[in-house]
C-alpha positions as CSV (number, residue, x, y, z in Angstrom):
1,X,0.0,0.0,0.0
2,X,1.5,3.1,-1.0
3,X,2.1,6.2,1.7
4,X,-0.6,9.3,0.9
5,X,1.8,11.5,1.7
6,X,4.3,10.2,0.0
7,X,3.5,12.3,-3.5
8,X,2.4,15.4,-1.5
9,X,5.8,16.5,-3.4
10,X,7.3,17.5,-6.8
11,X,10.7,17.4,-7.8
12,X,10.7,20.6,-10.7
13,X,13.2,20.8,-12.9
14,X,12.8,24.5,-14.7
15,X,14.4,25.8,-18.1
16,X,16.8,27.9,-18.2
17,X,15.9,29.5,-21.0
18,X,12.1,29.4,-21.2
19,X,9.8,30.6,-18.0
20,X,7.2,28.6,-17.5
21,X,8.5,25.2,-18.8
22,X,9.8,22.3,-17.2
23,X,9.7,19.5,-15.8
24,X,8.0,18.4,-12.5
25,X,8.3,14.7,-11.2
26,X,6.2,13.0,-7.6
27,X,9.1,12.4,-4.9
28,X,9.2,11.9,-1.1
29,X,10.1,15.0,1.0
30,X,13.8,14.1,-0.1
31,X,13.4,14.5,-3.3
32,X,13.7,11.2,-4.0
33,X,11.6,9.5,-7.4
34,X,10.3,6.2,-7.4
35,X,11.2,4.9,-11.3
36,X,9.1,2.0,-10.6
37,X,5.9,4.1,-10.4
38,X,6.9,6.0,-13.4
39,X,5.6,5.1,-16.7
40,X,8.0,4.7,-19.4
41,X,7.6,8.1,-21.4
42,X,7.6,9.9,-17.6
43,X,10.7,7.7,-16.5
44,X,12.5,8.6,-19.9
45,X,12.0,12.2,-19.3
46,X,13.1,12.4,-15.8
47,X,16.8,10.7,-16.8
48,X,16.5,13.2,-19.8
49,X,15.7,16.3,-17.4
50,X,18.4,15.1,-14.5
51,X,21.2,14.7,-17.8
52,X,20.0,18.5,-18.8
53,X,20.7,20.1,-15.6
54,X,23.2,22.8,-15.9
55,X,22.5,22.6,-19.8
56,X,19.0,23.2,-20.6
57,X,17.3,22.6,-16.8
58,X,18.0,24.3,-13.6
59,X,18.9,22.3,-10.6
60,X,15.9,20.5,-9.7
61,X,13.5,21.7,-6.4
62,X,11.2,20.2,-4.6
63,X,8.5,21.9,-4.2
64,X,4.8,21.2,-1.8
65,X,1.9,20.2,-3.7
66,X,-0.9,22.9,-2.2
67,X,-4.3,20.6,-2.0
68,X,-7.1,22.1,-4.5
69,X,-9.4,23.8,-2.4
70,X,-12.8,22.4,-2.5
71,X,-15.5,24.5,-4.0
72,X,-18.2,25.7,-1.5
73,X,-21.3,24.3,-2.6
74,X,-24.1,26.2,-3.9
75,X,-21.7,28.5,-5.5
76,X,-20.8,28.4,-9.2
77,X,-18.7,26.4,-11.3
């Protein structure tokens, strides 16, 4: 059974060059990504974002996940 709070992290890896744009991965408070629960397009893009760093890619972050905040009912969409 997997740990809830376990992907209440990201590990972001930004451009360099491009704001906005990146690359953002679930980790444990460590930073620390679980290849195993990666598919195989996500898994090839995180070793292609941690080679990148320092060429393309800043150093990566981890960063909090904020919950969505539930909409109060009765009030619109």
């Amino acid at each position: 059974m997997q740990d809830p709070r376990r992907h209440q992290f990201r590990l972001c890896f930004r451009s360099l060059f491009d704001s906005g744009r990146g690359y953002a991965f679930p980790c444990d408070r460590d930073g620390l990504v679980d290849l195993d629960e990666l598919s195989d397009g996500a898994r090839n893009n995180y070793l292609y974002a941690r080679a990148m760093v320092g060429r393309e890619l800043a150093q990566p972050a981890v960063e909090l996940i904020e919950p969505r905040r539930r909409r109060e009912a009765g009030r619109p969409h």
